[in-house]
N, C-alpha and C positions, 0 to 999 in steps of 0.2 A: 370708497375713496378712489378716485381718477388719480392716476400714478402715470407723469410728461414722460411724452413719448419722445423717441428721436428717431431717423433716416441715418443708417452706416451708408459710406461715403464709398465704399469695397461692395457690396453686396444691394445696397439698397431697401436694406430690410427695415421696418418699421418696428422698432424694442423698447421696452421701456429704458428708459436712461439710465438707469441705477447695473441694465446690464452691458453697458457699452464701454467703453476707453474713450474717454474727452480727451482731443489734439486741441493745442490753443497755440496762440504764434506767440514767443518772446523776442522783440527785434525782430529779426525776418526770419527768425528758425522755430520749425515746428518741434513743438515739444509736446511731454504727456502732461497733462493736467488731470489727475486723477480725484482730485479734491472739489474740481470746479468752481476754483475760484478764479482764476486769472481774469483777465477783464479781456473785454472784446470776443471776438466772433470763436466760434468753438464749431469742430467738427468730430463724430465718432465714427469706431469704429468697433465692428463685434470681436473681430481677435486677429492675429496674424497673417492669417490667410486673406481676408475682409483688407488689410493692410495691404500686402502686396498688390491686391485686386488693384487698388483705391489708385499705388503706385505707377503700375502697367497705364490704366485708364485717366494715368494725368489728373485724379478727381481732386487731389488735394491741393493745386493753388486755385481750381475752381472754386472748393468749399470755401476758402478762404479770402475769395475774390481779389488776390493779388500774385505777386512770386513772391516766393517762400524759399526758402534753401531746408534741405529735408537731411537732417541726420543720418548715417549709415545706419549708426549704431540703437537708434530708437526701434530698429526693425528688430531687433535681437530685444529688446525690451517689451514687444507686446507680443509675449506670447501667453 
């Protein structure tokens, strides 16, 4: 059985999704969607560090193809 892959938005790594952190946008703020259900566009990430990367490199209103307003405190949540 093929198990969906996904691209971390930090590292660039190609994982299967079951091992990644799904970000999903609620209103303009990213949040964790750990469940993968929210609807619309979804971006991962492999873990904290992957996160800061993703931060520094601006990748996350890329992934999300808009602006986002990004939490402080979500960074202290994916660790």
């Amino acid at each position: 059985m093929v198990h969906p892959t996904r691209r971390c938005i930090g590292c660039g790594a190609l994982r299967p999704k079951a091992e990644l952190l799904r970000l999903a946008v609620a209103g303009d703020e990213v949040v964790q969607d750990p469940r993968a259900i929210m609807p619309g566009r979804g971006a991962y990430v492999c873990d904290r560090a992957c996160w800061e990367q993703a931060l520094r490199r601006r990748a996350v209103p890329r992934a999300f193809r808009r602006n986002v307003s990004i939490d402080p405190s979500l960074l202290d949540l994916t660790s």
